[in-house]
C-alpha positions in Angstrom: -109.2 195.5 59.1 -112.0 196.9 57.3 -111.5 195.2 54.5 -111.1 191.6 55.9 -114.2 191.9 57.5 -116.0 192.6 53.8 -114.0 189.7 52.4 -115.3 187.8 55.4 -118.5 188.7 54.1 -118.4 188.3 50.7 -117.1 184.7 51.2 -120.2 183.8 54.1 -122.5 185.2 51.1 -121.1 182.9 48.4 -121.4 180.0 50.9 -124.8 180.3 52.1 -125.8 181.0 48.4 -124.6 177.8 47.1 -126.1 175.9 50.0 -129.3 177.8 49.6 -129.5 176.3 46.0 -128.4 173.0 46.7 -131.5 172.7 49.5 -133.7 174.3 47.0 -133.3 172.5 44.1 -136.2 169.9 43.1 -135.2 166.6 43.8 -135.5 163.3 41.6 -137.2 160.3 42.5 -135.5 157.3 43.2 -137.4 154.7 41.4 -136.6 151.3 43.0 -138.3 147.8 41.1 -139.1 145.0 43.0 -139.5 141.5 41.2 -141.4 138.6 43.2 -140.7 135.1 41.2 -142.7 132.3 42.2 -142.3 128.2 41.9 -144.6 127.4 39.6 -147.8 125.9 40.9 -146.9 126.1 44.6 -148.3 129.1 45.3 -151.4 130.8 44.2 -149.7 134.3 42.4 -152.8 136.4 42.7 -153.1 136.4 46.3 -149.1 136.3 46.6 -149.4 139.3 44.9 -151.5 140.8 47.0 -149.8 140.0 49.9 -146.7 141.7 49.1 -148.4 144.8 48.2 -149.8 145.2 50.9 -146.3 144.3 53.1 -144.4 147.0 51.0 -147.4 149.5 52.0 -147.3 148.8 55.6 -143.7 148.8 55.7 -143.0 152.1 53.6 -145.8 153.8 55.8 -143.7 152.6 59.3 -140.9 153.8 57.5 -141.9 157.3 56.9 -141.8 157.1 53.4 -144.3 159.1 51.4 -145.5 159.4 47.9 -144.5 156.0 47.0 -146.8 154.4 44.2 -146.8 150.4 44.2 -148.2 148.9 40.8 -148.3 145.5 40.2 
């Protein structure tokens, strides 16, 4: 009995250790690359630009999302 109980043990330990150092691990970032094409001369790309920037802000900050870095 005794010894099914340390085997019990031994076992929980290897578990939560491997967990431990799965949930502590440093994550990588997920870089994601959006493209915004344009018709020529229809729209004005500057302020297009602009515009989308700030879309993907707002909609990363509802989102929850942090750390995110937009570049043009």
């Amino acid at each position: 009995m005794r010894q099914r109980s340390i085997a019990g043990i031994v076992i929980l330990l290897v578990v939560a250790s491997g967990l431990a150092c799965s949930v502590l691990r440093p994550k990588k970032s997920l870089p994601w690359h959006v493209i915004l094409k344009l018709d020529d001369g229809q729209y004005d790309h500057d302020a297009a630009v602009k515009l989308t920037v700030n879309v993907l802000k707002t909609r990363l900050n509802a989102a929850g999302v942090y750390n995110f870095e937009i570049q043009r």
